[in-house]
C-alpha positions as CSV (number, residue, x, y, z in Angstrom):
1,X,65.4,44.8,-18.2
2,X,68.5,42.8,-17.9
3,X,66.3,39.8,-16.0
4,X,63.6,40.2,-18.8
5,X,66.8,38.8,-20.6
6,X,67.6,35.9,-19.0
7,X,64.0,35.1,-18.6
8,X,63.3,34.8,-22.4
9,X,66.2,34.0,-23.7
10,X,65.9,30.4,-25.2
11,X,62.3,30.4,-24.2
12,X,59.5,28.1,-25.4
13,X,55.7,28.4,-24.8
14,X,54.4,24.6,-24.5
15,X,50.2,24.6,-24.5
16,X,47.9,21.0,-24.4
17,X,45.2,23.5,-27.3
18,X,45.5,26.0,-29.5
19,X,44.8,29.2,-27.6
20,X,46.5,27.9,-24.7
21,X,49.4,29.8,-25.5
22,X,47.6,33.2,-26.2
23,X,45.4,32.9,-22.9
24,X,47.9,32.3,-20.7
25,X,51.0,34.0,-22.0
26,X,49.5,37.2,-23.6
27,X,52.4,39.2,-22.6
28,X,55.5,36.9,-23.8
29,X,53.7,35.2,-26.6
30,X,55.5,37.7,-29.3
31,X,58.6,37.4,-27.2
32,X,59.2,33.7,-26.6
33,X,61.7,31.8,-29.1
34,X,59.0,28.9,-30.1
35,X,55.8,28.0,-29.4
36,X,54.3,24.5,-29.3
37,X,50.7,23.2,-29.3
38,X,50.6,19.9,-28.5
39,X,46.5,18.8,-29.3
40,X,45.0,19.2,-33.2
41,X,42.7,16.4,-32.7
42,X,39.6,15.9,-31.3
43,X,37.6,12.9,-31.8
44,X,34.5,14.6,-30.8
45,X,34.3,17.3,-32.9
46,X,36.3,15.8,-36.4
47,X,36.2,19.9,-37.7
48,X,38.7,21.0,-35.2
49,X,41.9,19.5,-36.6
50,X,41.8,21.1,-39.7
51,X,40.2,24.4,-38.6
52,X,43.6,24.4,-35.9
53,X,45.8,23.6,-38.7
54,X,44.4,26.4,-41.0
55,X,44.3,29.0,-37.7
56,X,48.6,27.8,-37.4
57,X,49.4,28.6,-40.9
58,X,47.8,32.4,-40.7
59,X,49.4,32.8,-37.3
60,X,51.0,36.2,-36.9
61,X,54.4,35.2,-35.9
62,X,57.0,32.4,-36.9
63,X,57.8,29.5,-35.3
64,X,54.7,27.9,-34.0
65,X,54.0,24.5,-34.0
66,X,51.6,21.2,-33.3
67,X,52.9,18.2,-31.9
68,X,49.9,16.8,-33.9
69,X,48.5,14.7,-30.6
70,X,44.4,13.7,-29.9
71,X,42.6,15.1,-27.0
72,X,41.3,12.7,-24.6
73,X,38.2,14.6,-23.5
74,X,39.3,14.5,-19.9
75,X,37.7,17.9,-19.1
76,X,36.0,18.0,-16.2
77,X,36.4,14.2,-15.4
78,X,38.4,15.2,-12.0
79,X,36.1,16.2,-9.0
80,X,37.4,20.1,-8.9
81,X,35.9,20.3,-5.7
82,X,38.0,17.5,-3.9
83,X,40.7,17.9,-6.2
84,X,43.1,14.3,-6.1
85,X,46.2,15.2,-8.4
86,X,47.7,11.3,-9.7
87,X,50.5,9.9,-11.6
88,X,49.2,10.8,-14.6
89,X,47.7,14.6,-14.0
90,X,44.8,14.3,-12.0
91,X,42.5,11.3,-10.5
92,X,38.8,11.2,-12.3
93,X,35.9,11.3,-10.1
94,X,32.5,10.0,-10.6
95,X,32.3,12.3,-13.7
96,X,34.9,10.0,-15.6
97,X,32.8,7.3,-15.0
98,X,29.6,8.6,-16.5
99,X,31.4,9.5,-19.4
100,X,32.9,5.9,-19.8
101,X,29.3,4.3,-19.6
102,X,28.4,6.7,-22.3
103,X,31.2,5.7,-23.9
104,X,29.6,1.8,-24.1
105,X,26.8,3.2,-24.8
106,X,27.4,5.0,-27.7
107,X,29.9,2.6,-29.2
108,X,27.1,-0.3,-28.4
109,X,24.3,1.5,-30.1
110,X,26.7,2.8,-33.8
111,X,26.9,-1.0,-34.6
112,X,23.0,-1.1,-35.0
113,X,23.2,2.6,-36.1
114,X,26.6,3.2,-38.2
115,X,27.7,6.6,-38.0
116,X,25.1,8.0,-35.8
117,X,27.1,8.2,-32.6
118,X,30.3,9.5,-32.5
119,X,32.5,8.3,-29.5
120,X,36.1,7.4,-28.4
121,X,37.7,4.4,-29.6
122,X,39.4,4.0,-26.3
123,X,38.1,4.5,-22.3
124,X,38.8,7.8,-21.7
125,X,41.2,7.2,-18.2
126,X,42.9,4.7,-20.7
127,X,43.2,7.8,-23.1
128,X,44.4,10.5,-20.4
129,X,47.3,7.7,-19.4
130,X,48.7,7.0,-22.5
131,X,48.6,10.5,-23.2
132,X,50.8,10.9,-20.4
133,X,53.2,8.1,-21.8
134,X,52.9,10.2,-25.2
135,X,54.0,13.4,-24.0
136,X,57.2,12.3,-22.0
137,X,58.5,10.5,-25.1
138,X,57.6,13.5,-27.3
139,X,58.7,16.3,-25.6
140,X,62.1,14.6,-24.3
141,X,64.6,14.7,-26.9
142,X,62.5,18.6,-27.7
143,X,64.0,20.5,-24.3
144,X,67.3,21.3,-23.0
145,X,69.1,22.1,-19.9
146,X,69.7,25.8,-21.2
147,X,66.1,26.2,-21.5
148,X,63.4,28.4,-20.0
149,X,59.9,26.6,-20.6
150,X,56.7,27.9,-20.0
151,X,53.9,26.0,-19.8
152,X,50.1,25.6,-17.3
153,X,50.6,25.9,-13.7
154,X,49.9,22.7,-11.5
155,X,46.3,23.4,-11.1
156,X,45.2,24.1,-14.7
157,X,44.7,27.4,-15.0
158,X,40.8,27.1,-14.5
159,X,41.0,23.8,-14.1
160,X,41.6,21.6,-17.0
161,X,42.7,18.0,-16.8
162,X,45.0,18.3,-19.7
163,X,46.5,20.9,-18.2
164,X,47.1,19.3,-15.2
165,X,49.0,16.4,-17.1
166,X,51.2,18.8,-18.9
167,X,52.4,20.5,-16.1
168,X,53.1,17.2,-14.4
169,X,55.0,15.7,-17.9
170,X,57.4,18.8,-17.6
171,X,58.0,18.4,-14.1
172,X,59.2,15.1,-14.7
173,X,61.4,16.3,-17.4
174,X,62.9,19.4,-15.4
175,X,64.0,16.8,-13.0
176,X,65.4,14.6,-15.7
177,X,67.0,17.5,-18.0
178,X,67.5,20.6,-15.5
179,X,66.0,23.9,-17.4
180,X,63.7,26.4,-16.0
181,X,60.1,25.4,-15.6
182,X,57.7,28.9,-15.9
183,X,54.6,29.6,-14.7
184,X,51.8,32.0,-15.0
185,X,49.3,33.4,-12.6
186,X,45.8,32.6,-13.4
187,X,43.4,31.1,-11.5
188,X,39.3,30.6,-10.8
189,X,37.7,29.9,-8.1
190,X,37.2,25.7,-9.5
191,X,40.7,25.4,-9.4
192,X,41.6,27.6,-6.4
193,X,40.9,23.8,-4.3
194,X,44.4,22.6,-5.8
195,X,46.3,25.7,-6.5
196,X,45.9,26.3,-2.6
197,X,48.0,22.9,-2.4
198,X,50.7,24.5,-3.5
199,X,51.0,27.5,-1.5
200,X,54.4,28.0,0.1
201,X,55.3,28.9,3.9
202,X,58.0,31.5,2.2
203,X,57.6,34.6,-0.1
204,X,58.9,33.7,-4.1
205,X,60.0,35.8,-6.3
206,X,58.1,36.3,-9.3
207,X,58.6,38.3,-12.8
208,X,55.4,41.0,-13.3
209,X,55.0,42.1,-17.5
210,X,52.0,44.3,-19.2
211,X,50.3,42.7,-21.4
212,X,50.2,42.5,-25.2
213,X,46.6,43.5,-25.5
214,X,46.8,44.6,-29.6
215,X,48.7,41.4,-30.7
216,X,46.4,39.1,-27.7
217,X,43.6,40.3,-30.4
218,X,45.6,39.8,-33.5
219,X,46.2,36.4,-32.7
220,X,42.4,35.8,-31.2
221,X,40.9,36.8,-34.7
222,X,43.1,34.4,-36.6
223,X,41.4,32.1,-34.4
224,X,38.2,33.2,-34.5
225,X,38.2,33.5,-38.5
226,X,39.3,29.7,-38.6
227,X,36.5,28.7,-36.6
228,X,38.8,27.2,-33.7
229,X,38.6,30.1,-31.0
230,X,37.5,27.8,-27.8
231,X,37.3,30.9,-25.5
232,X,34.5,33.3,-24.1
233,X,33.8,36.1,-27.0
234,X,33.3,38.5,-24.5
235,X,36.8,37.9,-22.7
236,X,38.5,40.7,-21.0
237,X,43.0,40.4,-21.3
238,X,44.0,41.6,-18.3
239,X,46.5,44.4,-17.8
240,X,49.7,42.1,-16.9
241,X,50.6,38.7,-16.0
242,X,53.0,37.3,-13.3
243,X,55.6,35.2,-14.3
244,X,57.5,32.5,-11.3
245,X,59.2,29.2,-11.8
246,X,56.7,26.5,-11.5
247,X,56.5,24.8,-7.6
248,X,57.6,20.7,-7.4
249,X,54.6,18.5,-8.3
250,X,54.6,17.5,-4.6
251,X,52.5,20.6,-2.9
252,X,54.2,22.3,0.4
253,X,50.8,22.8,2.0
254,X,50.2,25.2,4.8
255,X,51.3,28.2,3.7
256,X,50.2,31.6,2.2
257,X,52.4,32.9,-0.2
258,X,52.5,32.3,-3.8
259,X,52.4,35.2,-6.1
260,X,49.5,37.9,-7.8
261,X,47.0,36.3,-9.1
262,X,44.6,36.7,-12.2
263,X,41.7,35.5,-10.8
264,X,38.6,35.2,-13.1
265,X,35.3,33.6,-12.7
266,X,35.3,30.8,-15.2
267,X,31.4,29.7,-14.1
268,X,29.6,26.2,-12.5
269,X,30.1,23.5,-15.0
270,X,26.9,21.8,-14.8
271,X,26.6,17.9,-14.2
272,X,24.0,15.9,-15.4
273,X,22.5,14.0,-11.9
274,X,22.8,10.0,-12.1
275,X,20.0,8.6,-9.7
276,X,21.8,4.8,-9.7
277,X,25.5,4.0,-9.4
278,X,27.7,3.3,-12.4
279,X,28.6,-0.4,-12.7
280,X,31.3,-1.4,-15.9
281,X,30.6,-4.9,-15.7
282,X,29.1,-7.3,-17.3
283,X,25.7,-5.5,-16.9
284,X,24.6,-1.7,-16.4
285,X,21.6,-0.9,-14.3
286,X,19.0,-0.4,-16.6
287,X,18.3,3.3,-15.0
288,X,22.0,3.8,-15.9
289,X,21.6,2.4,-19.4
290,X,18.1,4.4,-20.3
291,X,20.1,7.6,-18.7
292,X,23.0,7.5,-20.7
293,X,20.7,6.2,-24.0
294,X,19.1,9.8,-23.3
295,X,22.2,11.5,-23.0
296,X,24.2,9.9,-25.9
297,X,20.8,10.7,-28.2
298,X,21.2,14.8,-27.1
């Protein structure tokens, strides 16, 4: 199809984590001209950049690439239920701020324990924002006008901070540099909240392809051999994704009409109840402090 053409040609698949790209773009992932994976790094689990780096090289197709950045750790920081996107991606509920006093925590208790707690060696809001800053001066002189970029729609697929901030880096840079910013179509009901923001009052036009189901699983083994498959073993590709160009990262509102979705249940991410409020000061409550003891000890 002629607009099959125009929609690939000088194409590039941008993803925060490897299998990203393969999740979200099963049917142009053979197709595109370049792929880039921006996260290798993850301070929590020190395996994962050299198990990505290993998956990269065995990759079943040329011209794929890491931008070599660290994860933050932001997932699930956000409240997905009162979703709040920011400047920087999206604003952290009262999940962010557990995870900072674990943070304290943990980095408190591995001077009296060296090496027995692993934890970030910056706050992780600090992290997600300097990220931001990261991927702007990164990606810029990488995309041109010409373009077609595809990348995670605003809401994050199923919801993933990262995501979020990717999308939102781009959408600065489309403004700035003027190529096509692509979308895909999947969506749970955690992140249906914020992708409801962005419905439009008027029908959009929207690009429909089957899926590559035998090279989806080629490129999923290489993963899963390499110990860096991040997914659901038992996931299902479905049949064909739907392709638009990505909404402004203001939402419209009020409308009904945005395109097909892939709607899949991603689950209830399950929060660990605090009983006292978080304070960052000079003191924690001590209910706070034997909490997050117990939770940086799991």
């Amino acid at each position: 199809m002629s607009c099959e053409h125009d929609f690939l040609r000088n194409s590039v698949i941008i993803g925060a984590h490897p299998d990203d790209e393969l999740l979200w773009f099963t049917s142009i992932l053979k197709k595109v001209d370049e792929v880039i994976i921006l996260y290798r790094d993850i301070w929590s689990e020190p395996h994962m950049g050299n198990a990505r780096v290993a998956a990269i090289k065995a990759y079943p197709r040329g011209n794929v690439r890491f931008l070599e950045m660290e994860e933050t750790g932001s997932f699930d920081c956000a409240d997905w239920a009162s979703p709040k996107p920011g400047p920087y991606g999206m604003e952290f509920g009262t999940e962010g701020t557990r995870r900072e006093a674990k943070r304290v925590v943990k980095k408190s208790l591995s001077q009296f324990m060296p090496g027995s707690f692993r934890h970030s060696t910056r706050p992780i809001a600090q992290a997600y924002r300097d990220n931001y800053e990261t991927l702007y001066r990164t990606l810029l002189p990488l995309l041109k006008p010409e373009m077609n970029v595809f990348t995670h729609n605003p809401w994050g697929e199923y919801g993933h901070e990262d995501h979020v901030q990717v999308f939102r880096v781009l959408d600065r840079l489309r403004d700035e540099i003027g190529f096509k910013l692509w979308m895909s179509n999947y969506c749970t009901e955690r992140s249906m909240p914020l992708a409801m923001q962005y419905f439009s009052r008027k029908p959009v036009n929207y690009i429909r392809l089957p899926a590559d189901k035998a090279f989806a699983e080629e490129v999923a083994a290489v993963y899963r051999d390499n110990g860096c498959w991040t997914w659901r073993d038992d996931w299902i590709w479905f049949d064909d994704e739907c392709f638009m160009e990505a909404p402004r990262s203001k939402p419209e509102g009020g409308g009904f009409h945005l395109l097909p979705m892939n709607l899949f249940n991603f689950g209830t991410v399950v929060r660990r109840p605090v009983n006292a409020p978080l304070l960052l000061g000079a003191a924690l409550s001590s209910v706070v402090v034997g909490a997050t003891i117990a939770a940086a000890l799991e």
